[in-house]
Gaussian input, Z-matrix of N, CA and C with variables (Angstrom, degrees):
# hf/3-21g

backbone

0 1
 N
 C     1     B1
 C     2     B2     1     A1
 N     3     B3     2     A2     1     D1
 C     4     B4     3     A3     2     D2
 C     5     B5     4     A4     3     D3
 N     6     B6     5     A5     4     D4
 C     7     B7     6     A6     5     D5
 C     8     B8     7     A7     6     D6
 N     9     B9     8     A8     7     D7
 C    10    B10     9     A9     8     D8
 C    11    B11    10    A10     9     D9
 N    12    B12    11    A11    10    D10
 C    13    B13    12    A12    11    D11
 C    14    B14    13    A13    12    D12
 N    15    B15    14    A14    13    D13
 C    16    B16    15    A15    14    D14
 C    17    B17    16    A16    15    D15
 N    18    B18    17    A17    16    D16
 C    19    B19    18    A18    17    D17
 C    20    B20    19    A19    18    D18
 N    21    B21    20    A20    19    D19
 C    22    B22    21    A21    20    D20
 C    23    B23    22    A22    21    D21
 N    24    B24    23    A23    22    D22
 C    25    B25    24    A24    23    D23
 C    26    B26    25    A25    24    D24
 N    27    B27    26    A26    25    D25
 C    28    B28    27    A27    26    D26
 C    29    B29    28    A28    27    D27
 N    30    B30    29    A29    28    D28
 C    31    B31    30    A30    29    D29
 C    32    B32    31    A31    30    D30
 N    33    B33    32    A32    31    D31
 C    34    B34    33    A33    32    D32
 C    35    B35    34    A34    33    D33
 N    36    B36    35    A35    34    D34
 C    37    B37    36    A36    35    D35
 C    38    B38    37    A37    36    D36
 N    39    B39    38    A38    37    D37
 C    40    B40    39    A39    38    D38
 C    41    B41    40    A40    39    D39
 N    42    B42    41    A41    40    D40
 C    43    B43    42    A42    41    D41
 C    44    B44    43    A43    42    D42
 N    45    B45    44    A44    43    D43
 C    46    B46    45    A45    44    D44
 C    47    B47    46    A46    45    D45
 N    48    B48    47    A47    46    D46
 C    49    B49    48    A48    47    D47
 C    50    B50    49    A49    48    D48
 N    51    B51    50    A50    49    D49
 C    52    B52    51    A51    50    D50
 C    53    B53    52    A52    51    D51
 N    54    B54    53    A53    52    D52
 C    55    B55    54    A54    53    D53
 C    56    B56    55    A55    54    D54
 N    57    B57    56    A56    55    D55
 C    58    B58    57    A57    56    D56
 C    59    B59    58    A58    57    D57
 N    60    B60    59    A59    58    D58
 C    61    B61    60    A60    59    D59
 C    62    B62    61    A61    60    D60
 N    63    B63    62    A62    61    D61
 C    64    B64    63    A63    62    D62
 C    65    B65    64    A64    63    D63
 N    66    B66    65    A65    64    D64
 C    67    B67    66    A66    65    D65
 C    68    B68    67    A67    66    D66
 N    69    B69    68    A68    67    D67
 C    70    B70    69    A69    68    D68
 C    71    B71    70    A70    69    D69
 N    72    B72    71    A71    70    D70
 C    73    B73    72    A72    71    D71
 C    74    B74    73    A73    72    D72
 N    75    B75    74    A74    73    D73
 C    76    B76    75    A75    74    D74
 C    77    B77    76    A76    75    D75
 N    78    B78    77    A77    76    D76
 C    79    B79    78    A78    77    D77
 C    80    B80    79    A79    78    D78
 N    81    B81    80    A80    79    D79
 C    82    B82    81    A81    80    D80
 C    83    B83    82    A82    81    D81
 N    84    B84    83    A83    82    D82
 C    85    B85    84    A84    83    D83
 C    86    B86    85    A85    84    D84
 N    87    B87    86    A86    85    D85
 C    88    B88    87    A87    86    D86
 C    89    B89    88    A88    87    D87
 N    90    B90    89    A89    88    D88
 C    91    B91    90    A90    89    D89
 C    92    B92    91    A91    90    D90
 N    93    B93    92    A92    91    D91
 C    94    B94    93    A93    92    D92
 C    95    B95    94    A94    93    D93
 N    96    B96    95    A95    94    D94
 C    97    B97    96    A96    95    D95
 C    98    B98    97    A97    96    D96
 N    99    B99    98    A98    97    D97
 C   100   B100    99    A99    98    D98
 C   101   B101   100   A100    99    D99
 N   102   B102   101   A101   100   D100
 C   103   B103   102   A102   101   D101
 C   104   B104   103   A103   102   D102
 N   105   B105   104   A104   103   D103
 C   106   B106   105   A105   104   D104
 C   107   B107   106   A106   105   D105
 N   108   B108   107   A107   106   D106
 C   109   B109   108   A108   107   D107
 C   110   B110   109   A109   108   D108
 N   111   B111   110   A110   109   D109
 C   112   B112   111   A111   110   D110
 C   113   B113   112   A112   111   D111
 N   114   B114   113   A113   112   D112
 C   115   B115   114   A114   113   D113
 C   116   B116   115   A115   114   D114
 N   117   B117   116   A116   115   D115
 C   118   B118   117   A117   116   D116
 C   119   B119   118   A118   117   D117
 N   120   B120   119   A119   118   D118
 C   121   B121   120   A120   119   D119
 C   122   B122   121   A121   120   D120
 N   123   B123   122   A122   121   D121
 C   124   B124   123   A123   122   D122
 C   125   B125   124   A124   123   D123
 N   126   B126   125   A125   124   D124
 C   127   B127   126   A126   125   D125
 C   128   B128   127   A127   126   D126
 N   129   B129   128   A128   127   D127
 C   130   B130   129   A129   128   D128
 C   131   B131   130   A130   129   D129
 N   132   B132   131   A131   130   D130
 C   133   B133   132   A132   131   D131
 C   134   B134   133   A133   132   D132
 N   135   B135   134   A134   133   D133
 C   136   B136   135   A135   134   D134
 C   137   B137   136   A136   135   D135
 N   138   B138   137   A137   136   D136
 C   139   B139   138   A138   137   D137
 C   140   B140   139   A139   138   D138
 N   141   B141   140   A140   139   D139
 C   142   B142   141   A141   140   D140
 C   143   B143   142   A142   141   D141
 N   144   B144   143   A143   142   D142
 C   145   B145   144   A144   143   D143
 C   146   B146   145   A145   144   D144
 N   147   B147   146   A146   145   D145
 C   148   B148   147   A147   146   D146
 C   149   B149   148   A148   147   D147
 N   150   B150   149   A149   148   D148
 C   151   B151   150   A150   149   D149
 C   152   B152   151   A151   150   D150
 N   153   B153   152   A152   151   D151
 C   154   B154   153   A153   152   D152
 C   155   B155   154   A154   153   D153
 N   156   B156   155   A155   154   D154
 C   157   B157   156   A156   155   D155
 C   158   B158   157   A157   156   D156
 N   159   B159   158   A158   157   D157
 C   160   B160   159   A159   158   D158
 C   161   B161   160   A160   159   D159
 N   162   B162   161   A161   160   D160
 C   163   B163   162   A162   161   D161
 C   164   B164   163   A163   162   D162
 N   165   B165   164   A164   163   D163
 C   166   B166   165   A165   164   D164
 C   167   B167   166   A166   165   D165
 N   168   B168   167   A167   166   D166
 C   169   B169   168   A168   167   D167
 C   170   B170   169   A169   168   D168
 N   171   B171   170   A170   169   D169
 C   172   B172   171   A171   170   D170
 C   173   B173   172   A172   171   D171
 N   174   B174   173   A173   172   D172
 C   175   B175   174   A174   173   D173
 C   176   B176   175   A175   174   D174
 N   177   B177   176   A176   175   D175
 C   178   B178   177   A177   176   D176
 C   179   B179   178   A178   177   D177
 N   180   B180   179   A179   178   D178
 C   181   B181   180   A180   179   D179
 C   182   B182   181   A181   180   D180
 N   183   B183   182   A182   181   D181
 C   184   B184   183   A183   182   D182
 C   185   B185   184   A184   183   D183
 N   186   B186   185   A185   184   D184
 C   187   B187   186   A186   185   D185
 C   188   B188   187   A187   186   D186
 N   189   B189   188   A188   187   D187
 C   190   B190   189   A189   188   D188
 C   191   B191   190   A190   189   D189
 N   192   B192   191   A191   190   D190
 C   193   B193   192   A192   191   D191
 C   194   B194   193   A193   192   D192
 N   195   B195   194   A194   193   D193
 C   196   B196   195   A195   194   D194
 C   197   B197   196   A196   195   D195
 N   198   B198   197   A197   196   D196
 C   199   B199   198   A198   197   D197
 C   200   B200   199   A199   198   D198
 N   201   B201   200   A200   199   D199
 C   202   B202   201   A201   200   D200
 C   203   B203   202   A202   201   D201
 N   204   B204   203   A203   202   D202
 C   205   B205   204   A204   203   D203
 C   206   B206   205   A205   204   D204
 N   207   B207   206   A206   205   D205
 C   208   B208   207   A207   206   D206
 C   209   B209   208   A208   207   D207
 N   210   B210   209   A209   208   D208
 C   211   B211   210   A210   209   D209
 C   212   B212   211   A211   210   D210
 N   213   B213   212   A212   211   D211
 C   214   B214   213   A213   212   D212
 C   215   B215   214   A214   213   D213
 N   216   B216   215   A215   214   D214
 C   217   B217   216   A216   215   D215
 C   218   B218   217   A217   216   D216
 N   219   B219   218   A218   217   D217
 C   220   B220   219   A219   218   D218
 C   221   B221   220   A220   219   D219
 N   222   B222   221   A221   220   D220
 C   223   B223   222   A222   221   D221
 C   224   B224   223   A223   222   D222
 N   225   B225   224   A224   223   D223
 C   226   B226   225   A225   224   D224
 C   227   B227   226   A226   225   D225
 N   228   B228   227   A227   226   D226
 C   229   B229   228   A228   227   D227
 C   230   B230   229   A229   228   D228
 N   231   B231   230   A230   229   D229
 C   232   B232   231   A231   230   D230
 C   233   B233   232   A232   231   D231
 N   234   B234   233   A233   232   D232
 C   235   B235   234   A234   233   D233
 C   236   B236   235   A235   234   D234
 N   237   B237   236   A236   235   D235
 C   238   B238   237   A237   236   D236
 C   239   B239   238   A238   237   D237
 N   240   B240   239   A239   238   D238
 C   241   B241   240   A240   239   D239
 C   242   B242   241   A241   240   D240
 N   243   B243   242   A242   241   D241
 C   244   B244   243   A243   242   D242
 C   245   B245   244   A244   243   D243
 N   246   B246   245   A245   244   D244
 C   247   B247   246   A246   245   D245
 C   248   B248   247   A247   246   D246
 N   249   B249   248   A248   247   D247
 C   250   B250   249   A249   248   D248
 C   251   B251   250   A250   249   D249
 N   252   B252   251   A251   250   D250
 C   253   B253   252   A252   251   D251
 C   254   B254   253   A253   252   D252
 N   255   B255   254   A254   253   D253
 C   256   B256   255   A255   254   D254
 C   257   B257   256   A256   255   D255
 N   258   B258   257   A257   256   D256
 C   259   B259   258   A258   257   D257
 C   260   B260   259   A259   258   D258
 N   261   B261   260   A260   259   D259
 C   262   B262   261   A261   260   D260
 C   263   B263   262   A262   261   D261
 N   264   B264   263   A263   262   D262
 C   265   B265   264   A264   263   D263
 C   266   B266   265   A265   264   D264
 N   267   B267   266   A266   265   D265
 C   268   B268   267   A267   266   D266
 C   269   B269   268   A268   267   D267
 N   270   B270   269   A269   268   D268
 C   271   B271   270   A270   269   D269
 C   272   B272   271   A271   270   D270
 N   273   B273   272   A272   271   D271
 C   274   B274   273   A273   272   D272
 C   275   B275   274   A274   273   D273
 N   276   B276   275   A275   274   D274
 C   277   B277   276   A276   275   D275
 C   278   B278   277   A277   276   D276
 N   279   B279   278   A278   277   D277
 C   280   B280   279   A279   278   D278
 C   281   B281   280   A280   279   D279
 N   282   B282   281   A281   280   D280
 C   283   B283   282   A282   281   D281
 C   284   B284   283   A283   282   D282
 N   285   B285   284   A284   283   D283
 C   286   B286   285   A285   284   D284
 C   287   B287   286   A286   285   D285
 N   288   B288   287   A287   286   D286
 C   289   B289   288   A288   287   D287
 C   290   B290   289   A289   288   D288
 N   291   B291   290   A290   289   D289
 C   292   B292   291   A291   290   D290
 C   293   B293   292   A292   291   D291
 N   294   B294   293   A293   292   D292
 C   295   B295   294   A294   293   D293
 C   296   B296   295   A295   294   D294
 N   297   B297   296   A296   295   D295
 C   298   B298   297   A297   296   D296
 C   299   B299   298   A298   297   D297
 N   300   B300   299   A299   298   D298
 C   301   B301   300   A300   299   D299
 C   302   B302   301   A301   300   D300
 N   303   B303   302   A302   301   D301
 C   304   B304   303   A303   302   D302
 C   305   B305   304   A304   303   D303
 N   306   B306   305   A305   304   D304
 C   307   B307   306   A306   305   D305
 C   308   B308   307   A307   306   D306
 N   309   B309   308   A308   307   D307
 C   310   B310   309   A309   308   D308
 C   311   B311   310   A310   309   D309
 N   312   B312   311   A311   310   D310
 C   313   B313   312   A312   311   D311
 C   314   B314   313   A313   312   D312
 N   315   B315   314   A314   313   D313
 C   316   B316   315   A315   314   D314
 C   317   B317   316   A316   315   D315
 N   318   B318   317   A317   316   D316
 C   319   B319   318   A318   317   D317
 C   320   B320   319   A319   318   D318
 N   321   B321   320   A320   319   D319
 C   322   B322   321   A321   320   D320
 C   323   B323   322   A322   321   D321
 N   324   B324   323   A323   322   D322
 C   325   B325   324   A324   323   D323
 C   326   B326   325   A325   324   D324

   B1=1.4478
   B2=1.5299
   B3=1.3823
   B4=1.4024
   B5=2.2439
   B6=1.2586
   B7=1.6188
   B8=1.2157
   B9=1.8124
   B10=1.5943
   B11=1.4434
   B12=1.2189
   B13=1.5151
   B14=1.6030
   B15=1.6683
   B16=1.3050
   B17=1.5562
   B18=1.2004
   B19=1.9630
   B20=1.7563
   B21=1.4607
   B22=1.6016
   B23=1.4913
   B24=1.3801
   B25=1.4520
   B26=2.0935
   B27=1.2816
   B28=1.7128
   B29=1.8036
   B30=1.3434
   B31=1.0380
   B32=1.5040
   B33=1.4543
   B34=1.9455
   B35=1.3240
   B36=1.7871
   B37=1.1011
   B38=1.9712
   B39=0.9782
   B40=1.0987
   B41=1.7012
   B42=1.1227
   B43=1.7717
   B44=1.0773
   B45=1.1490
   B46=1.7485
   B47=1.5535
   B48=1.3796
   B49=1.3720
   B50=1.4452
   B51=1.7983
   B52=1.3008
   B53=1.7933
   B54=1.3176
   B55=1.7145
   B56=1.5215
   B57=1.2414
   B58=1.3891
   B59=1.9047
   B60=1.5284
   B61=1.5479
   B62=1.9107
   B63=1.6896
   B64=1.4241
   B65=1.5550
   B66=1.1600
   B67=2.0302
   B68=1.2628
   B69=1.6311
   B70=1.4943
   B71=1.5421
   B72=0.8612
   B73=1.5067
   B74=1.8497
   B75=1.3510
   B76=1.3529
   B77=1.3876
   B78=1.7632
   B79=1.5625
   B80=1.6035
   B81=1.0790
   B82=1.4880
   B83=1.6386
   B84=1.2644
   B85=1.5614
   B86=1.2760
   B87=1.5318
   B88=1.4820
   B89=1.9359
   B90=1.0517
   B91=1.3954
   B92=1.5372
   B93=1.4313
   B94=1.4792
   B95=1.5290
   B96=1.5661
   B97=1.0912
   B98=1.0688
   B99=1.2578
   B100=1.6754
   B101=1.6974
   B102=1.2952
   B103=1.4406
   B104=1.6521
   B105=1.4941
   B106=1.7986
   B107=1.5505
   B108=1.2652
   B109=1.1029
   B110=1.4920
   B111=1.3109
   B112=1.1165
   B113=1.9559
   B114=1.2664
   B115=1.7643
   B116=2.1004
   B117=1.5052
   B118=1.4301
   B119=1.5663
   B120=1.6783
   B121=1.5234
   B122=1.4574
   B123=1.3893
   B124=1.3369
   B125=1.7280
   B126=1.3348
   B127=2.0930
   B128=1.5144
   B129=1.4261
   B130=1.4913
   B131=1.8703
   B132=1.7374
   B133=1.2637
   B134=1.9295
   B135=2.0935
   B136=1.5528
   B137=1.6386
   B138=1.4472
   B139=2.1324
   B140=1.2843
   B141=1.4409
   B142=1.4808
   B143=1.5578
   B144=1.5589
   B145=0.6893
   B146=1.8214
   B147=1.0174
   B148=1.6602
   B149=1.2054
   B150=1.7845
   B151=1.1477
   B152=1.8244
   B153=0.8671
   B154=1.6762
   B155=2.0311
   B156=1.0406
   B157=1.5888
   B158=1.4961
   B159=1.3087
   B160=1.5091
   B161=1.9896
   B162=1.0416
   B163=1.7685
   B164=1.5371
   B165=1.0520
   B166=1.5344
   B167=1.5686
   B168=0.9482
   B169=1.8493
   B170=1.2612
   B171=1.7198
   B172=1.1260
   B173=1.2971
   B174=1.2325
   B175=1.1355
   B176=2.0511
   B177=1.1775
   B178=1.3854
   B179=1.6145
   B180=1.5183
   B181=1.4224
   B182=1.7456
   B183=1.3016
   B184=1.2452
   B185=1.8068
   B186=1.1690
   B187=1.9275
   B188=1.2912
   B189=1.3785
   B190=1.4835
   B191=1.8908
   B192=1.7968
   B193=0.9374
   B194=1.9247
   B195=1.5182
   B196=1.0949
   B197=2.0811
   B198=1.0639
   B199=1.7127
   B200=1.5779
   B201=0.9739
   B202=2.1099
   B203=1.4209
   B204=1.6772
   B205=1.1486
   B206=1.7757
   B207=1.4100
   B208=1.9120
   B209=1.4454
   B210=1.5736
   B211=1.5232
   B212=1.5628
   B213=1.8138
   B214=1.4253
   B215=1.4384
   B216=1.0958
   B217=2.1082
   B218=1.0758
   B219=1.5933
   B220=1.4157
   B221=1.7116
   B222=1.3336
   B223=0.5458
   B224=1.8230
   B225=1.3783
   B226=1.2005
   B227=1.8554
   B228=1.1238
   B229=1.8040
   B230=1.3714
   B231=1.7582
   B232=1.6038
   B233=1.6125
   B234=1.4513
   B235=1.2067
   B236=1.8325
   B237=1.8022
   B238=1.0408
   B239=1.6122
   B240=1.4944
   B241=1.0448
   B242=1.8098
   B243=1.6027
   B244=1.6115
   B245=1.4644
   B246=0.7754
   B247=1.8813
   B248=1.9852
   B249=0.7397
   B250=1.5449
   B251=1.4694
   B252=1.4625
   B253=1.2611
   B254=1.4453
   B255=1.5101
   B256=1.2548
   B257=1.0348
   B258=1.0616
   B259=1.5357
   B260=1.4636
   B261=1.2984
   B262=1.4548
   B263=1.5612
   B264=1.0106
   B265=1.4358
   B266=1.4916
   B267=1.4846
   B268=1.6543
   B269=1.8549
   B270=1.4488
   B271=1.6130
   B272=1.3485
   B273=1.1673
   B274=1.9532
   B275=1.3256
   B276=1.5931
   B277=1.6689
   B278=2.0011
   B279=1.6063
   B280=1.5757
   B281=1.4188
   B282=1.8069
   B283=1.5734
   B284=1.6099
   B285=1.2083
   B286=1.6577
   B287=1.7254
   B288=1.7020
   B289=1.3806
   B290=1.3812
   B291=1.2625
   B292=1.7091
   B293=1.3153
   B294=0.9579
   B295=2.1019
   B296=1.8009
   B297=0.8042
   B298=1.9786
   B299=1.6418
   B300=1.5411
   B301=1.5294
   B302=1.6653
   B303=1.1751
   B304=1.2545
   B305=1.7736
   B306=1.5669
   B307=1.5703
   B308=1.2784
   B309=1.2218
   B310=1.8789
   B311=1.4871
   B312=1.5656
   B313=1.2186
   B314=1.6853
   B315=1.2979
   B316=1.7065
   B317=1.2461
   B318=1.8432
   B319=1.3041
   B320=1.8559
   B321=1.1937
   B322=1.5250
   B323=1.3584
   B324=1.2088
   B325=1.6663
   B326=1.5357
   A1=111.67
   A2=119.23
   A3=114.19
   A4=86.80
   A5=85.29
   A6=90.19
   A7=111.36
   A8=129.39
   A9=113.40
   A10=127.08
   A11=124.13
   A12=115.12
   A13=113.06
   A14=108.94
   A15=103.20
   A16=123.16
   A17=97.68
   A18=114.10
   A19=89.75
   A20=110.70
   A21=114.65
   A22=90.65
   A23=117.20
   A24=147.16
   A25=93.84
   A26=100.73
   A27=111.87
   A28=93.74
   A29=148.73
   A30=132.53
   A31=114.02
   A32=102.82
   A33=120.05
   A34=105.77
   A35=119.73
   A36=125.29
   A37=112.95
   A38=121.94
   A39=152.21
   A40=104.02
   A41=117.59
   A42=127.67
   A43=118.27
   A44=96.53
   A45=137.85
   A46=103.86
   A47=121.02
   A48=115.20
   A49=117.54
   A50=118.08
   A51=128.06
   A52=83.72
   A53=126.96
   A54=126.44
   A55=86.59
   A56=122.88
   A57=135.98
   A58=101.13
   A59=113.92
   A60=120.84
   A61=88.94
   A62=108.06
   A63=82.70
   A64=125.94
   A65=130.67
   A66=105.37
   A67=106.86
   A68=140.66
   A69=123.25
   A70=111.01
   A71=122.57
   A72=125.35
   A73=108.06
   A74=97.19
   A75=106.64
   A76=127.37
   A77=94.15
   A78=112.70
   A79=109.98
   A80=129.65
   A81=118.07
   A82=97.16
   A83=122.10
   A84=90.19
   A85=128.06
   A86=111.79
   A87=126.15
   A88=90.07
   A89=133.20
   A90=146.86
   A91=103.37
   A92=117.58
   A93=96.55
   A94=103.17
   A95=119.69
   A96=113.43
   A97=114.22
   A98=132.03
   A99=132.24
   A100=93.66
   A101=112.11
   A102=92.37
   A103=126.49
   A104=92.45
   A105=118.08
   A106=110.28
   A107=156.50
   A108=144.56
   A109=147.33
   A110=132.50
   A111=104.67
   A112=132.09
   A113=102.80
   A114=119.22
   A115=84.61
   A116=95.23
   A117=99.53
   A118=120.87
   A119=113.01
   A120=99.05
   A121=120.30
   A122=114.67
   A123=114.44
   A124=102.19
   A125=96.73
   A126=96.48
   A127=112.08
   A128=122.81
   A129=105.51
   A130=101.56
   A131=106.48
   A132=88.21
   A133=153.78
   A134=78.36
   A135=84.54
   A136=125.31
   A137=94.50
   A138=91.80
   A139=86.93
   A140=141.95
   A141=113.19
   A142=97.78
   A143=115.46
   A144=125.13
   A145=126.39
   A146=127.30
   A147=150.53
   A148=121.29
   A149=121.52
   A150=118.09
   A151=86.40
   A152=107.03
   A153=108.57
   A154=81.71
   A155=127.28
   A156=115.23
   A157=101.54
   A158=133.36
   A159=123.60
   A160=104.23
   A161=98.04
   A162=103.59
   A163=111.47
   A164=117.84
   A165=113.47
   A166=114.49
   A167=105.25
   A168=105.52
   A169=112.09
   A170=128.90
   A171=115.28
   A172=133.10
   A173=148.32
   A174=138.69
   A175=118.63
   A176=109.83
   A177=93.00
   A178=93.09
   A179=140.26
   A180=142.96
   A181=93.14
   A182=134.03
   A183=132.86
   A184=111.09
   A185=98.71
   A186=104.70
   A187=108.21
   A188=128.77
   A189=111.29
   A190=146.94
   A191=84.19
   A192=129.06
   A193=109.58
   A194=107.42
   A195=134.09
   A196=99.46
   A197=89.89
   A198=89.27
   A199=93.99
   A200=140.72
   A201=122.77
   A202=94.52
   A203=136.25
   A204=122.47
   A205=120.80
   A206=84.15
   A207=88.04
   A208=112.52
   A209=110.00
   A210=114.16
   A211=117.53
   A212=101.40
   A213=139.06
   A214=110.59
   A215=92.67
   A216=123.68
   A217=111.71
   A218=116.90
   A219=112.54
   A220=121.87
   A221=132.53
   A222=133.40
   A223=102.25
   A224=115.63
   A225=149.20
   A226=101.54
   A227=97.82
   A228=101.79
   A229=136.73
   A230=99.63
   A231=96.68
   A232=97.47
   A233=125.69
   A234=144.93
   A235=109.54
   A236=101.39
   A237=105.79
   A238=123.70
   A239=115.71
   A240=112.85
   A241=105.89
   A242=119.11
   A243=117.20
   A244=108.73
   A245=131.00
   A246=146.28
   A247=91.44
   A248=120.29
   A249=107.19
   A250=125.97
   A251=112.72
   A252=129.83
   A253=120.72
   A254=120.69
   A255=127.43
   A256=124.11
   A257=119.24
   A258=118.38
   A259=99.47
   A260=152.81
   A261=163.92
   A262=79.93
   A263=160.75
   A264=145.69
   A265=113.50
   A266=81.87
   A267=95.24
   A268=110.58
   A269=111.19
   A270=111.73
   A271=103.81
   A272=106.73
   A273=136.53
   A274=112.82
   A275=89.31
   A276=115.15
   A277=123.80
   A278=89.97
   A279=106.73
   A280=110.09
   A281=118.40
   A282=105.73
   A283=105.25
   A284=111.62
   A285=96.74
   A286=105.98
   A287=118.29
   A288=114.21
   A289=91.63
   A290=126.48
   A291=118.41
   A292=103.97
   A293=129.09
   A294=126.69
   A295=98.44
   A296=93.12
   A297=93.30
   A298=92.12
   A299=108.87
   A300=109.01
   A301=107.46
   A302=120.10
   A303=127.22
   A304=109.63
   A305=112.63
   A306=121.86
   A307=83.63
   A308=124.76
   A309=119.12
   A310=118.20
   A311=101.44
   A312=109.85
   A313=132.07
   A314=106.39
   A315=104.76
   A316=130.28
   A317=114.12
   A318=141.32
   A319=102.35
   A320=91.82
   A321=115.75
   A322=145.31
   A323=93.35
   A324=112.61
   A325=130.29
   D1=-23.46
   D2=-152.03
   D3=-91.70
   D4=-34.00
   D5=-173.57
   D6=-73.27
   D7=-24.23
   D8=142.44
   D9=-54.80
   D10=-37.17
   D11=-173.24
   D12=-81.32
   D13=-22.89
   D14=170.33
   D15=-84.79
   D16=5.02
   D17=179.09
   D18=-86.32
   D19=-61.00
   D20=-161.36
   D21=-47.94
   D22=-71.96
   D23=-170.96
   D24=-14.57
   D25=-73.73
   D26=-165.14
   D27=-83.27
   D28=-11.85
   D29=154.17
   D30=-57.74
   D31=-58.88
   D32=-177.58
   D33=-39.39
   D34=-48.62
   D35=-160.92
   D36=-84.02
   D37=-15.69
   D38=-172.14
   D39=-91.71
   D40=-43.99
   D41=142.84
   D42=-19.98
   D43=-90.25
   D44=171.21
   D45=-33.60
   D46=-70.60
   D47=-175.70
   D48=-44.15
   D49=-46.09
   D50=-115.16
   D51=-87.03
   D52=-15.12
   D53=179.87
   D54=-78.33
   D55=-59.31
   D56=-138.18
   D57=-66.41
   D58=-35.08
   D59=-177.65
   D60=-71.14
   D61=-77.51
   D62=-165.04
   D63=-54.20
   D64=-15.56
   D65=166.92
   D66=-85.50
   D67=-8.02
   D68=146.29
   D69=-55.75
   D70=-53.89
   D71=-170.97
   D72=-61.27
   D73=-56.28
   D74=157.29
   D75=-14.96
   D76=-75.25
   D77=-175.84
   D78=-84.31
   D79=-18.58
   D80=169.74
   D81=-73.42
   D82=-56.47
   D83=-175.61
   D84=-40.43
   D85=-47.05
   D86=-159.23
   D87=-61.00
   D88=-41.76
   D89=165.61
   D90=-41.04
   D91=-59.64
   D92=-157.33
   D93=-103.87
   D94=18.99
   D95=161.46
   D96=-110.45
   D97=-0.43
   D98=-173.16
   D99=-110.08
   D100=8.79
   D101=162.05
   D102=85.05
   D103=-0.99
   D104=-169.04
   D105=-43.93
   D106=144.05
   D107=100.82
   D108=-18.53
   D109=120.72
   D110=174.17
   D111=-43.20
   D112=-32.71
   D113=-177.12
   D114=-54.09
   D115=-76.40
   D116=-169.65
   D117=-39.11
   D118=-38.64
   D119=162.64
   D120=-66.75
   D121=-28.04
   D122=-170.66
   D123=-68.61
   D124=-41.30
   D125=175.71
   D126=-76.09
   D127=20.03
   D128=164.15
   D129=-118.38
   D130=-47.33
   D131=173.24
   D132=-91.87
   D133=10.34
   D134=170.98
   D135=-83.88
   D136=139.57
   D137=-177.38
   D138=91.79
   D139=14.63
   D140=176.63
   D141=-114.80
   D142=138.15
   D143=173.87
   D144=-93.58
   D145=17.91
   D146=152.47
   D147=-93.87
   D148=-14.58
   D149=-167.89
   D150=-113.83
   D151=-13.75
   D152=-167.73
   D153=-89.75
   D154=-60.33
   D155=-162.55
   D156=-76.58
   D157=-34.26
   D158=177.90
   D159=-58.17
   D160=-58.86
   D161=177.07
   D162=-57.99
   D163=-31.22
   D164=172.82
   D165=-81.44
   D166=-42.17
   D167=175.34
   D168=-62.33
   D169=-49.51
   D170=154.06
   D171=-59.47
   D172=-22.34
   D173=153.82
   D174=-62.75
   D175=-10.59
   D176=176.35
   D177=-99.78
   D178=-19.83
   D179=-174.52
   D180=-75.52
   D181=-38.84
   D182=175.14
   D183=-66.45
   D184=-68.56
   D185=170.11
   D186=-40.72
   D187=-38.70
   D188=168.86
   D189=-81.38
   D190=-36.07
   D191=128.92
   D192=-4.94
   D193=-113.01
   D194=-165.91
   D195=-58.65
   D196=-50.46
   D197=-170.02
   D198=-67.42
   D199=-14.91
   D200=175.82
   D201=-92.48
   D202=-19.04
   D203=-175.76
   D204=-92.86
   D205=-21.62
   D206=168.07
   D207=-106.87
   D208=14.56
   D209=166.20
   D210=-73.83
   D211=-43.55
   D212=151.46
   D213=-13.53
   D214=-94.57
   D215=166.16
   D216=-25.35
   D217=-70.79
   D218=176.16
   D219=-90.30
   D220=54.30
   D221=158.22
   D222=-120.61
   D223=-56.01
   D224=163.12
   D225=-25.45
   D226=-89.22
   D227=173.07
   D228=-79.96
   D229=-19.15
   D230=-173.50
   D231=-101.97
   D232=-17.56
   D233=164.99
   D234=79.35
   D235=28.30
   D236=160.34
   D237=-58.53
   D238=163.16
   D239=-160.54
   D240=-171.40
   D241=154.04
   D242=-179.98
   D243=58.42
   D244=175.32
   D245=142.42
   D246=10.74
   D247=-102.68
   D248=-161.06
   D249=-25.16
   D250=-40.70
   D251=163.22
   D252=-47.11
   D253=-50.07
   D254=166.86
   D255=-68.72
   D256=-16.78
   D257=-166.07
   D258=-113.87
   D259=21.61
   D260=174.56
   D261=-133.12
   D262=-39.97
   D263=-178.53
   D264=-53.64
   D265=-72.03
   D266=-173.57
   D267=-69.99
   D268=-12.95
   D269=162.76
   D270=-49.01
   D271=-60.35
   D272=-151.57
   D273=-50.96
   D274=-60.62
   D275=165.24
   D276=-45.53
   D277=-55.77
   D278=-179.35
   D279=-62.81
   D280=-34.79
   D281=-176.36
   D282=-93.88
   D283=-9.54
   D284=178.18
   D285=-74.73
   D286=-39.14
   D287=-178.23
   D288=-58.39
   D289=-76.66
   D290=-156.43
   D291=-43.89
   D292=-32.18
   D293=-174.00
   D294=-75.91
   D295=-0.55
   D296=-155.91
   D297=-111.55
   D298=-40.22
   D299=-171.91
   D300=-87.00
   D301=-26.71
   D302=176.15
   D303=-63.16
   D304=-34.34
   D305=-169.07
   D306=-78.37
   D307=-58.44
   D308=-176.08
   D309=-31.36
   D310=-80.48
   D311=155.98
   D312=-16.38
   D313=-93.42
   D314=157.98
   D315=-0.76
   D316=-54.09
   D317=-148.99
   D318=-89.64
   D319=-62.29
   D320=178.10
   D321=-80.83
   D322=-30.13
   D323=169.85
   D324=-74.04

């Protein structure tokens, strides 16, 4: 059961991303062809509150994302398994959001 909900779980999230990559991709071009600065990105998306929840939603759709797919991996190749397995998951998971929420932060605040 747990390996259906963690299938739904990284499909759902993989959803979720798949709008969220193309207007990053989107908007970094529009960035590195208009010649932007870092200052100038920093003066459009700090204090904004759309750029702070789009970047945060993708970073928790990535943290989930990524932590059921190297749960995969290391179970698969490293032949972890029980309690160790979970607990390097939910590590995996916990430091990619904090790395992900800190870039938000940075960006927006």
């Amino acid at each position: 059961m747990l390996d259906m909900r963690l299938y739904m779980a990284q499909r759902l999230s993989a959803l979720v991303m798949a709008p969220f990559v193309i207007v990053h991709i989107g908007v970094m071009i529009y960035a590195i062809q208009g010649g932007l600065t870092a200052a100038e990105i920093l003066g459009r998306t700090q204090g904004s509150l759309f750029w702070f929840l789009f970047y945060g939603i993708f970073v928790v759709a990535v943290s989930i994302h990524a932590a059921i797919g190297l749960r995969v991996i290391l179970f698969e190749w490293a032949g972890l398994k029980g309690v160790a397995l979970s607990v390097i998951s939910w590590g995996i998971g916990l430091v990619l959001f904090a790395m992900g929420a800190n870039a938000v932060w940075a960006v927006t605040a």
